[in-house]
Structure formats: structure tokens, C-alpha cells
C-alpha positions, 0 to 999 in steps of 0.5 A, a space after each residue: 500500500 505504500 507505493 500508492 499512498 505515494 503515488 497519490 501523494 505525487 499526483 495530489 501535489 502535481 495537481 496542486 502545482 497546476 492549479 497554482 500556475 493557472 491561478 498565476 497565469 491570470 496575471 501574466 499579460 497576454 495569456 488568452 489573448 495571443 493572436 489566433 484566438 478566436 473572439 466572436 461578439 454578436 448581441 448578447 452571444 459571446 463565443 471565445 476559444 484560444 486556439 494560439 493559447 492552447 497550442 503555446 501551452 501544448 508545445 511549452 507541455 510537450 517540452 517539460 514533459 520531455 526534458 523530465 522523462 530524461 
């Protein structure tokens, strides 16, 4: 049992960190409005999607991701 009780331990932390750094990010200027995000207004209809955003913190993911399985 202690290999999950670690293991837990791990993943509650890991979700943690990423709950803190989306907390930040709201301060960072220009994160969610990158060129290539898509921003329709029309009325009282609003539809946003950060397409650039998403695909920044893919590539920036992928590299962490890579450079820790080393």
C-alpha cells in the first residue's frame, strides 16, 4: 500500500502545482489573448476559444514533459 499512498501523494501535489500556475497565469499579460484566438461578439452571444493559447501551452507541455522523462 505504500507505493500508492505515494503515488497519490505525487499526483495530489502535481495537481496542486497546476492549479497554482493557472491561478498565476491570470496575471501574466497576454495569456488568452495571443493572436489566433478566436473572439466572436454578436448581441448578447459571446463565443471565445484560444486556439494560439492552447497550442503555446501544448508545445511549452510537450517540452517539460520531455526534458523530465530524461
Amino acid at each position: 500500500m505504500a507505493p500508492l499512498g505515494k503515488s497519490l501523494v505525487m499526483l495530489g501535489l502535481m495537481v496542486a502545482l497546476v492549479g497554482a500556475a493557472i491561478w498565476a497565469a491570470g496575471s501574466i499579460p497576454g495569456v488568452g489573448r495571443l493572436p489566433g484566438d478566436i473572439y466572436i461578439r454578436r448581441g448578447n452571444f459571446t463565443f471565445y476559444f484560444p486556439l494560439a493559447t492552447c497550442l503555446v501551452l501544448s508545445v511549452i507541455a510537450t517540452i517539460v514533459f520531455s526534458l523530465m522523462r530524461r
